[in-house]
mmCIF file of the N, C-alpha and C atoms, coordinates in Angstrom:
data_MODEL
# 
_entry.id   MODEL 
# 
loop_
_atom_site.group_PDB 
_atom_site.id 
_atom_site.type_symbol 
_atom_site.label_atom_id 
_atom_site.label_alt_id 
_atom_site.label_comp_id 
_atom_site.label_asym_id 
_atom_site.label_entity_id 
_atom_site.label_seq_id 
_atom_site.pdbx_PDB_ins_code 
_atom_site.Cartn_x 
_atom_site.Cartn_y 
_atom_site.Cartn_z 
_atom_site.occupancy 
_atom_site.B_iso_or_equiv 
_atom_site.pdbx_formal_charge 
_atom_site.auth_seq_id 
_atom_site.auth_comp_id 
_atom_site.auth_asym_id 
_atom_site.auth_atom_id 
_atom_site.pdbx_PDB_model_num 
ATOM 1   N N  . UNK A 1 1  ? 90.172  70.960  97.122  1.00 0.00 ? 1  UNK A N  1 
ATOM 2   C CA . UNK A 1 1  ? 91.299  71.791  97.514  1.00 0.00 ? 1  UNK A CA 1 
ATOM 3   C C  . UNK A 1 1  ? 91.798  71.344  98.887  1.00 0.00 ? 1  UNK A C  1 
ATOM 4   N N  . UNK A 1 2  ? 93.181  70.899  98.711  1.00 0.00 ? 2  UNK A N  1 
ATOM 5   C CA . UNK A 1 2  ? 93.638  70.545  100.034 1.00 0.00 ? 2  UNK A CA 1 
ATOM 6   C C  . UNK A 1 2  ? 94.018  71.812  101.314 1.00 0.00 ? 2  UNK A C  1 
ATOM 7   N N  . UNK A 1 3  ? 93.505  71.690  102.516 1.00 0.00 ? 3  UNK A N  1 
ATOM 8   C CA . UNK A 1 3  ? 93.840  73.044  103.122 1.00 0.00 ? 3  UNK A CA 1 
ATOM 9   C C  . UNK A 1 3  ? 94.701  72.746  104.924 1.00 0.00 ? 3  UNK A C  1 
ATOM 10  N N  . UNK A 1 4  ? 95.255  71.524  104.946 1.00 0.00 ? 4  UNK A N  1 
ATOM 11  C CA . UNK A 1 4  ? 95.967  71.305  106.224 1.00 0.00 ? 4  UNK A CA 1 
ATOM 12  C C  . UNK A 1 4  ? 96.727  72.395  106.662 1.00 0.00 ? 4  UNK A C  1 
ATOM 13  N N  . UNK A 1 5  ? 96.769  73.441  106.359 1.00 0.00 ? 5  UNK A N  1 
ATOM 14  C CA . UNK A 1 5  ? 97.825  74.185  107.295 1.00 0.00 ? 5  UNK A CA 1 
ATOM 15  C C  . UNK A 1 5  ? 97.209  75.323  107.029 1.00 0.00 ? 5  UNK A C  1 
ATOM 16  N N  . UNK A 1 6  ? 96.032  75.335  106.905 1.00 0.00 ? 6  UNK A N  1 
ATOM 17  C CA . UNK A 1 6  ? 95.495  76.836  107.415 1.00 0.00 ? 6  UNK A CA 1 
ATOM 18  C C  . UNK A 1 6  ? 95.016  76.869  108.914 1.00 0.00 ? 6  UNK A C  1 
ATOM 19  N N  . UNK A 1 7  ? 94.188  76.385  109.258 1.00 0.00 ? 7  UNK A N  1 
ATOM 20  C CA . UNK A 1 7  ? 94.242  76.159  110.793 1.00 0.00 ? 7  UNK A CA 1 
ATOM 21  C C  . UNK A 1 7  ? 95.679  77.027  111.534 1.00 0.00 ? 7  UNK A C  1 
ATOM 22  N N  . UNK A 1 8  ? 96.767  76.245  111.010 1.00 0.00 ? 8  UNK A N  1 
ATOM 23  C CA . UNK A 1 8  ? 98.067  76.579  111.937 1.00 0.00 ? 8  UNK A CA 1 
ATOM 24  C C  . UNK A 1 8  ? 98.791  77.998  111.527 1.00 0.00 ? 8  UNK A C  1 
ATOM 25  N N  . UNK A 1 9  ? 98.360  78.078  110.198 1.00 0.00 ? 9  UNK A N  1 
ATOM 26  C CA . UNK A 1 9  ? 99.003  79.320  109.617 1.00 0.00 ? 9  UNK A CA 1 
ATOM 27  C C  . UNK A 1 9  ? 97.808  80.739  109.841 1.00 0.00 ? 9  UNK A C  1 
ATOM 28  N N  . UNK A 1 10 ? 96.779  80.265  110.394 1.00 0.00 ? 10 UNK A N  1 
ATOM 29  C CA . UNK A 1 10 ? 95.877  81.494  111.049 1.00 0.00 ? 10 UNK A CA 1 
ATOM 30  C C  . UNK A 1 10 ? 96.046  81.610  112.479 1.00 0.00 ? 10 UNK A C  1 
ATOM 31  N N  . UNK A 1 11 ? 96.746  80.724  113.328 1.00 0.00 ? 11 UNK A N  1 
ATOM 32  C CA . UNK A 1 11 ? 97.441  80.521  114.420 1.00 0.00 ? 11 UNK A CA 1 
ATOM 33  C C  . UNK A 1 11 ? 98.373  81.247  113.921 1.00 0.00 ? 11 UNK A C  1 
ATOM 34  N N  . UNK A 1 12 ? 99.633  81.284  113.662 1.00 0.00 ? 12 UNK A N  1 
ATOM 35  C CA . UNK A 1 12 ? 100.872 81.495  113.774 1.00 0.00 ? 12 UNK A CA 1 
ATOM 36  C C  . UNK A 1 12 ? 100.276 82.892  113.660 1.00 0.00 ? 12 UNK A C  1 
ATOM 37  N N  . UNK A 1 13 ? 99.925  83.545  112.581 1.00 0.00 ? 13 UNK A N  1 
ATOM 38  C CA . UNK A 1 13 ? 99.124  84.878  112.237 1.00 0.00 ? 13 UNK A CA 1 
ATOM 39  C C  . UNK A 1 13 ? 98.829  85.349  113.361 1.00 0.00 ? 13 UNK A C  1 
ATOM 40  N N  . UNK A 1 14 ? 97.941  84.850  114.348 1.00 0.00 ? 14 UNK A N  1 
ATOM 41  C CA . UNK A 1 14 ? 97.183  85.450  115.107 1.00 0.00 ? 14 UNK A CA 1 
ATOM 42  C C  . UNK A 1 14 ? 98.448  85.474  116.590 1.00 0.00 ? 14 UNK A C  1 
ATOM 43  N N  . UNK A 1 15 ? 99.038  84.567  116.567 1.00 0.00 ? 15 UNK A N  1 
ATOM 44  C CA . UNK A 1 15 ? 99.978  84.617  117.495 1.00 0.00 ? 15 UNK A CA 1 
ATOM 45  C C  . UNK A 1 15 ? 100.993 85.874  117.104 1.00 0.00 ? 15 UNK A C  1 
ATOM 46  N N  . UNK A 1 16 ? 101.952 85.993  116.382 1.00 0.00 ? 16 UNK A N  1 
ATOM 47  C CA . UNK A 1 16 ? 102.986 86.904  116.025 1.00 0.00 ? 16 UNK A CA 1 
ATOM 48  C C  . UNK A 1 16 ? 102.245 88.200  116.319 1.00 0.00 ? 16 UNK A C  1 
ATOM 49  N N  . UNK A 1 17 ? 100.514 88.380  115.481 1.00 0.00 ? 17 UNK A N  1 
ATOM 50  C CA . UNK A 1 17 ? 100.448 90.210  115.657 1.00 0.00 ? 17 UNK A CA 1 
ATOM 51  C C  . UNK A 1 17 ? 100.262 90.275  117.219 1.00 0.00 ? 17 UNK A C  1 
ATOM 52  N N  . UNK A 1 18 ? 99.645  89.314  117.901 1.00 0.00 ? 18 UNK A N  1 
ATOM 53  C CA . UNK A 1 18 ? 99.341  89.757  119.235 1.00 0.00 ? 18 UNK A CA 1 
ATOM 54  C C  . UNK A 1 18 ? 100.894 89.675  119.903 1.00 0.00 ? 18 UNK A C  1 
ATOM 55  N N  . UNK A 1 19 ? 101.712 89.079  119.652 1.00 0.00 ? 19 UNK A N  1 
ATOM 56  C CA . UNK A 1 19 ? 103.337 88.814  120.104 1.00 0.00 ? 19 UNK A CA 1 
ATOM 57  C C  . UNK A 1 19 ? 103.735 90.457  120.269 1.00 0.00 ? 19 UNK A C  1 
ATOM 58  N N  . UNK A 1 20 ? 103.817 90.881  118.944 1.00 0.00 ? 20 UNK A N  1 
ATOM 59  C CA . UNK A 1 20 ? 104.529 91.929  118.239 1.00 0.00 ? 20 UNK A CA 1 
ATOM 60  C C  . UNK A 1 20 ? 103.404 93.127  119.031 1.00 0.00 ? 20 UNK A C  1 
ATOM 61  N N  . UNK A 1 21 ? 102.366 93.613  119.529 1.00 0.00 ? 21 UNK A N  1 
ATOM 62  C CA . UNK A 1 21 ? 101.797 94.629  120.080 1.00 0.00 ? 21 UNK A CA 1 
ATOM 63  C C  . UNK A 1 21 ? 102.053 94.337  121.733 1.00 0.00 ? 21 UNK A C  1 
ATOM 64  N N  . UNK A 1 22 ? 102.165 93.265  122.067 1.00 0.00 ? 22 UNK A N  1 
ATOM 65  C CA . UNK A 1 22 ? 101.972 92.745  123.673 1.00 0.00 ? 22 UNK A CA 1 
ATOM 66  C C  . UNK A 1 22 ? 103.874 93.585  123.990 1.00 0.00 ? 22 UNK A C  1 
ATOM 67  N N  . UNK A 1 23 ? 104.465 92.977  123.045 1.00 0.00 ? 23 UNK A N  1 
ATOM 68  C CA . UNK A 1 23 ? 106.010 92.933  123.001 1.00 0.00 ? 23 UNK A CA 1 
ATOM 69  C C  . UNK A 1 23 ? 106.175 94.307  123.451 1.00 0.00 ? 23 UNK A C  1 
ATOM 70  N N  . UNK A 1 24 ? 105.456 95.248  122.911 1.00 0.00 ? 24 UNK A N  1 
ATOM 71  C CA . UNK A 1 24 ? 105.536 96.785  123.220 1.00 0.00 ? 24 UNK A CA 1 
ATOM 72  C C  . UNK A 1 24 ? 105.534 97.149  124.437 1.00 0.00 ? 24 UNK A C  1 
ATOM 73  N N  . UNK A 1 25 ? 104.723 96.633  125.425 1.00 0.00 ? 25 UNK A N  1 
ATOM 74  C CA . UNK A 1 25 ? 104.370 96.849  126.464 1.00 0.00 ? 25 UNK A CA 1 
ATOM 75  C C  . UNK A 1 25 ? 105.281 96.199  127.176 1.00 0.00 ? 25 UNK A C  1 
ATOM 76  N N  . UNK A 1 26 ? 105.365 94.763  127.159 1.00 0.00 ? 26 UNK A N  1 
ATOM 77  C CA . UNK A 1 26 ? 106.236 94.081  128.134 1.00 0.00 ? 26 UNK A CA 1 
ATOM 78  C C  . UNK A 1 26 ? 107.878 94.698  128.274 1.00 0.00 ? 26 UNK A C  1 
ATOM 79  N N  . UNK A 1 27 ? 108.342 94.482  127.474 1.00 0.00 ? 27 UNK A N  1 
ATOM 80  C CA . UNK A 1 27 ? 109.948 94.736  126.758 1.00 0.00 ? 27 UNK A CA 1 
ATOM 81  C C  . UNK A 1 27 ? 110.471 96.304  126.769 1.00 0.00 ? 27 UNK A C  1 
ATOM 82  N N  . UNK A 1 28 ? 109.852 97.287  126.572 1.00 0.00 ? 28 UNK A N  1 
ATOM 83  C CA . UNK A 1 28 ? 109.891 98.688  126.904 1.00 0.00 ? 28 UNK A CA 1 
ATOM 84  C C  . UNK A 1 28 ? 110.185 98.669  128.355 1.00 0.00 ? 28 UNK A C  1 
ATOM 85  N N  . UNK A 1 29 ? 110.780 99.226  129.025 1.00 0.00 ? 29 UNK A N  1 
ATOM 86  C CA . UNK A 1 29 ? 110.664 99.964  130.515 1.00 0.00 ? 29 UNK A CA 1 
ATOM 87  C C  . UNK A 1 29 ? 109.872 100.731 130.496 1.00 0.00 ? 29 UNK A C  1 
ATOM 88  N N  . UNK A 1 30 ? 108.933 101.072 131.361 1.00 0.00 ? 30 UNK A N  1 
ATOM 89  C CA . UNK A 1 30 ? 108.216 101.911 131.941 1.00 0.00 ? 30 UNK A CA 1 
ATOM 90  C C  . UNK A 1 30 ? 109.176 103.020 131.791 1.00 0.00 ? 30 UNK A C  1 
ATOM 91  N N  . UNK A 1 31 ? 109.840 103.176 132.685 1.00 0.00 ? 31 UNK A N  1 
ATOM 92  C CA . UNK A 1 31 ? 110.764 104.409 132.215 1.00 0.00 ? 31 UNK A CA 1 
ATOM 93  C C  . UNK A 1 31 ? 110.496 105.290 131.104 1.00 0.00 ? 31 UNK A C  1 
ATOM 94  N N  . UNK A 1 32 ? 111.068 104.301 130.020 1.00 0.00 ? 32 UNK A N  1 
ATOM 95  C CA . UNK A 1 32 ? 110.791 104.803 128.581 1.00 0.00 ? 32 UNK A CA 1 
ATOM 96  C C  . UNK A 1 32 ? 109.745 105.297 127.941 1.00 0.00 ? 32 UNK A C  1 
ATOM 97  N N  . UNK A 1 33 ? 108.199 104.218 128.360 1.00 0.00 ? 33 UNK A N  1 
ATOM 98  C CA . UNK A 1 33 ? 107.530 104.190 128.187 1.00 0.00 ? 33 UNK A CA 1 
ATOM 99  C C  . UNK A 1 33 ? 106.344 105.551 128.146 1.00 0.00 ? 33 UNK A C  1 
ATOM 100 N N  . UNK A 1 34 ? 107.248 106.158 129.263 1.00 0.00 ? 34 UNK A N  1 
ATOM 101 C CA . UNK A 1 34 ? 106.804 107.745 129.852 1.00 0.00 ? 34 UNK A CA 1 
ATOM 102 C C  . UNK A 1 34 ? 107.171 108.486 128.961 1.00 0.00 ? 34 UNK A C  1 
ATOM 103 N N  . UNK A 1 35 ? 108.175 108.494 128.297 1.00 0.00 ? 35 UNK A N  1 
ATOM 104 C CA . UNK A 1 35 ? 108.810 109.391 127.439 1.00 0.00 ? 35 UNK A CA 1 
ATOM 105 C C  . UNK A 1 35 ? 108.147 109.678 126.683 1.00 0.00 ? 35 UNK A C  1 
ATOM 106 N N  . UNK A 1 36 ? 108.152 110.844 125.393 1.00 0.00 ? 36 UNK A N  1 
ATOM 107 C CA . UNK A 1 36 ? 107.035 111.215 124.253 1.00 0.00 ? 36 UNK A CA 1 
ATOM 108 C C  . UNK A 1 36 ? 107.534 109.862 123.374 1.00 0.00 ? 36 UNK A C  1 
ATOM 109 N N  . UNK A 1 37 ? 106.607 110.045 122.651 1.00 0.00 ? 37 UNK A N  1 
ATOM 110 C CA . UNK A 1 37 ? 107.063 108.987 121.431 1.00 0.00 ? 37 UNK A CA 1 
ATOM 111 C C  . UNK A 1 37 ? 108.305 109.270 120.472 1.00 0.00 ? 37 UNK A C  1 
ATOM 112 N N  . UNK A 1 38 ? 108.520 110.750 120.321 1.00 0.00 ? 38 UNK A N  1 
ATOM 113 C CA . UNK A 1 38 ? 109.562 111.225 119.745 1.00 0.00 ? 38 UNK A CA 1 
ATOM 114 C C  . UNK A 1 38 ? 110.694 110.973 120.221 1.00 0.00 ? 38 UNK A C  1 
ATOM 115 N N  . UNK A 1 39 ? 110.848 110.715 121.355 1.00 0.00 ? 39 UNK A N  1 
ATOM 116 C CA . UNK A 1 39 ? 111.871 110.733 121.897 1.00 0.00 ? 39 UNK A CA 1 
ATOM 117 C C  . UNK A 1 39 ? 113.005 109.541 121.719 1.00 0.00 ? 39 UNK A C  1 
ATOM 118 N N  . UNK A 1 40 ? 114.331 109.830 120.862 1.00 0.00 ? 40 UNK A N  1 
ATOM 119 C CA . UNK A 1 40 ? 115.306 109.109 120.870 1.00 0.00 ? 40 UNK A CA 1 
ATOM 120 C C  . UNK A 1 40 ? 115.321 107.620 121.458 1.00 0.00 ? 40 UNK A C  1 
ATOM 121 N N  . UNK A 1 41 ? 115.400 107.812 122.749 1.00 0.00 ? 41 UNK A N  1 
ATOM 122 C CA . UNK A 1 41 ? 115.478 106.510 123.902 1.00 0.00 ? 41 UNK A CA 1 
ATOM 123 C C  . UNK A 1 41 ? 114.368 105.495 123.275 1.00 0.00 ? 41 UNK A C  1 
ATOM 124 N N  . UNK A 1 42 ? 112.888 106.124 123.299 1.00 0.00 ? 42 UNK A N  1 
ATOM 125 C CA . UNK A 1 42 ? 111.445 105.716 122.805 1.00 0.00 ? 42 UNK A CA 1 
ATOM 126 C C  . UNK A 1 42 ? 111.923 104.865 121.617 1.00 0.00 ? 42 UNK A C  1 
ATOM 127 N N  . UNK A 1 43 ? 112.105 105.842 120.712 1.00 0.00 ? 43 UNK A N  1 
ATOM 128 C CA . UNK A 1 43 ? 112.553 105.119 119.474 1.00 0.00 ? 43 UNK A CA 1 
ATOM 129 C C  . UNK A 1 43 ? 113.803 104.143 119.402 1.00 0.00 ? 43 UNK A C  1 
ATOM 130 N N  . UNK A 1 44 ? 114.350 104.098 119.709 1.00 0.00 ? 44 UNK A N  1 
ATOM 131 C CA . UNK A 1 44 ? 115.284 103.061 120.028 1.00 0.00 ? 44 UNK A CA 1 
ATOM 132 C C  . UNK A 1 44 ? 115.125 101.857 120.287 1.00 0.00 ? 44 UNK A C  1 
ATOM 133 N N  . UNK A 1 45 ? 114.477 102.188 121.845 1.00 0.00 ? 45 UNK A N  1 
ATOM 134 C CA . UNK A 1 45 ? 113.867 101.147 122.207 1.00 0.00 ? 45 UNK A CA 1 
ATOM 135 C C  . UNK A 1 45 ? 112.371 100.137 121.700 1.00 0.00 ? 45 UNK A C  1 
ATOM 136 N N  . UNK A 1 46 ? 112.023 100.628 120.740 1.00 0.00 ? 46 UNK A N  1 
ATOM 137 C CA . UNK A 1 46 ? 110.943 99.557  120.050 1.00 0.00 ? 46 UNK A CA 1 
ATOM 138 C C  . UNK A 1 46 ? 111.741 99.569  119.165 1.00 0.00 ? 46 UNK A C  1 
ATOM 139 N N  . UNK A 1 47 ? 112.170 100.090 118.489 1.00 0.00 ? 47 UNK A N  1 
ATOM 140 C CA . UNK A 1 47 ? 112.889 99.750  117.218 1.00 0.00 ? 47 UNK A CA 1 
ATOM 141 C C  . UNK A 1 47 ? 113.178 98.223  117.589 1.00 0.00 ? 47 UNK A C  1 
ATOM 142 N N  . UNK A 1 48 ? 114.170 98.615  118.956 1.00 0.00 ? 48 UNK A N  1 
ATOM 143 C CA . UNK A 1 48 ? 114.632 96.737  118.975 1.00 0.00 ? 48 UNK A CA 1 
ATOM 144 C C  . UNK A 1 48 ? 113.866 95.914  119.643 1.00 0.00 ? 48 UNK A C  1 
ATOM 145 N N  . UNK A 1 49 ? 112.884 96.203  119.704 1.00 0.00 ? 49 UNK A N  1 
ATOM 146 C CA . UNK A 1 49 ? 112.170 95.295  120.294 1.00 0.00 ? 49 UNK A CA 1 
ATOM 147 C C  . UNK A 1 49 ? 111.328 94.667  119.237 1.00 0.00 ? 49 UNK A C  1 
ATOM 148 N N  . UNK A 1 50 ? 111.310 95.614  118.124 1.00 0.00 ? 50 UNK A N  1 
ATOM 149 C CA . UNK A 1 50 ? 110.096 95.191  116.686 1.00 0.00 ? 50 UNK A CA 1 
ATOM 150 C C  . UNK A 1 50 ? 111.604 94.029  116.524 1.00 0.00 ? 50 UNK A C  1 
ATOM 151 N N  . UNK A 1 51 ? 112.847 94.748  116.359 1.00 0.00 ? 51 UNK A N  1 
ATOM 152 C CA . UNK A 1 51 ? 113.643 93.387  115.395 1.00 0.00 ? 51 UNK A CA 1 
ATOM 153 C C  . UNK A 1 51 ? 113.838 91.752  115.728 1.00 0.00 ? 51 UNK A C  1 
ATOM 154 N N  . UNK A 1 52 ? 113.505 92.242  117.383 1.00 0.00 ? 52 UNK A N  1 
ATOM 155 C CA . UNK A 1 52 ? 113.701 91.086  118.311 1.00 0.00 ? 52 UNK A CA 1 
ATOM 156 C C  . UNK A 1 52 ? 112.729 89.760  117.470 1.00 0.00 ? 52 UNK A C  1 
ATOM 157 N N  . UNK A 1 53 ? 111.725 90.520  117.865 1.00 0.00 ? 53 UNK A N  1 
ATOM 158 C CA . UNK A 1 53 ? 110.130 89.967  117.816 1.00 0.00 ? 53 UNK A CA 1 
ATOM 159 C C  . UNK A 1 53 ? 110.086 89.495  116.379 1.00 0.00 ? 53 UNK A C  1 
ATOM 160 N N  . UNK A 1 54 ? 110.736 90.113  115.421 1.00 0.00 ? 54 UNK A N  1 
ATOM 161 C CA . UNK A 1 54 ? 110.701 89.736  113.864 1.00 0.00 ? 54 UNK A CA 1 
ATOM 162 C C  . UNK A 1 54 ? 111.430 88.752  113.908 1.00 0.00 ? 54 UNK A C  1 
ATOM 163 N N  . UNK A 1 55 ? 113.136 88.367  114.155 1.00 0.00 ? 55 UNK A N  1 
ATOM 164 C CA . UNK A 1 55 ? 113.715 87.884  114.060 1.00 0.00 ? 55 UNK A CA 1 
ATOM 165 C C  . UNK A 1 55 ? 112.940 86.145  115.194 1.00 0.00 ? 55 UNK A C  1 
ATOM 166 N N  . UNK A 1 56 ? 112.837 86.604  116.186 1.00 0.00 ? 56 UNK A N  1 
ATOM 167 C CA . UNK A 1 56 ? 112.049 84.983  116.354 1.00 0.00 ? 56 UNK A CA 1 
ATOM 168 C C  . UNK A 1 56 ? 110.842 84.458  115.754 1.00 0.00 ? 56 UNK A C  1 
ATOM 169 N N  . UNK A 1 57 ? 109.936 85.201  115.095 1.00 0.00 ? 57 UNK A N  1 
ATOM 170 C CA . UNK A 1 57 ? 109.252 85.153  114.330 1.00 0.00 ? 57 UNK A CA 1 
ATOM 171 C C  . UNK A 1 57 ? 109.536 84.429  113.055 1.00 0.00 ? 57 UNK A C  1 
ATOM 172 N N  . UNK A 1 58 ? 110.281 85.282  112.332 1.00 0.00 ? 58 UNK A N  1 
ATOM 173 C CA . UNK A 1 58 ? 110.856 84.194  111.001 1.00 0.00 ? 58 UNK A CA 1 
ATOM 174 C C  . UNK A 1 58 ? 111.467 83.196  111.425 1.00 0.00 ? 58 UNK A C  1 
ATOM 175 N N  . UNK A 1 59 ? 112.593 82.992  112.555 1.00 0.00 ? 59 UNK A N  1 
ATOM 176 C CA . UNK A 1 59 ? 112.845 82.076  112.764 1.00 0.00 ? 59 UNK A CA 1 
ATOM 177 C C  . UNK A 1 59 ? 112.445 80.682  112.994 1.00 0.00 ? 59 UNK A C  1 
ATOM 178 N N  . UNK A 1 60 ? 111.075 80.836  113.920 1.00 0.00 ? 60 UNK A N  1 
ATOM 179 C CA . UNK A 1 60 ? 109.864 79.844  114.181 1.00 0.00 ? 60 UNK A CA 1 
ATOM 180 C C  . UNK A 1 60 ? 109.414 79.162  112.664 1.00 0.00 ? 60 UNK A C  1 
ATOM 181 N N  . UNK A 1 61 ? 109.034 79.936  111.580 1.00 0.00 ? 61 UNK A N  1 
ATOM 182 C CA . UNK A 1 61 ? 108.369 79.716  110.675 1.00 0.00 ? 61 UNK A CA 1 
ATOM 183 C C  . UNK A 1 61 ? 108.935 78.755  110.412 1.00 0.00 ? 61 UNK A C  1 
ATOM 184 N N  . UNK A 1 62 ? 110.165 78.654  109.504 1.00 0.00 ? 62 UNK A N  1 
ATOM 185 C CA . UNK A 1 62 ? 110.532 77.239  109.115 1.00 0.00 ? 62 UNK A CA 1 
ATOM 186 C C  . UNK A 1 62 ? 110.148 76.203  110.101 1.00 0.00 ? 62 UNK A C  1 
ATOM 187 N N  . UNK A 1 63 ? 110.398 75.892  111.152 1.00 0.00 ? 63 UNK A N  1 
ATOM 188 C CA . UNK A 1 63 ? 110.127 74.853  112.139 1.00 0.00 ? 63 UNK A CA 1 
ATOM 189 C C  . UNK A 1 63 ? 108.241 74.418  112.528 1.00 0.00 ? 63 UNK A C  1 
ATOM 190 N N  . UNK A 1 64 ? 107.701 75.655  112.009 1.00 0.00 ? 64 UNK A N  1 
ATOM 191 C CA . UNK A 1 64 ? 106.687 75.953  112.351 1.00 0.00 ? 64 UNK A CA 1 
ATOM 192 C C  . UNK A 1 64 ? 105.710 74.490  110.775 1.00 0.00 ? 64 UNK A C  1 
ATOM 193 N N  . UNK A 1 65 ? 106.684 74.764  109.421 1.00 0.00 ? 65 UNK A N  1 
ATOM 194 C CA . UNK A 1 65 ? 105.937 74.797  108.611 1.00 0.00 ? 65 UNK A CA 1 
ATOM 195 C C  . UNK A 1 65 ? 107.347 74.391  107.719 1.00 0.00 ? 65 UNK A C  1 
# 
């Protein structure tokens, strides 16, 4: 069984979930960050920060692989 791109594809894996939880923290304002989780602004603001993070994500892949 040929397996060259698992190595890179348990990389890419391991890169994106830690991307996508780190992303939370960095990319949020503090500001916001204070806010309840319910809160409008809160939600908003990861919302776009998950699409950000998705969207360079898939994007990478092709190039990636």
């Amino acid at each position: 069984m040929d397996r060259p791109q698992e190595p890179r594809t348990l990389l890419y894996d391991l890169t994106f979930s830690t991307t996508f939880v780190v992303s939370l923290y960095i990319f949020v304002p503090p500001s916001v960050r204070n806010l309840p989780r319910d809160d409008a602004r809160h939600i908003q603001w990861r919302g776009s920060v998950v699409l950000v993070v998705m969207f360079v994500s898939v994007g990478v892949y092709p190039w990636l692989f």
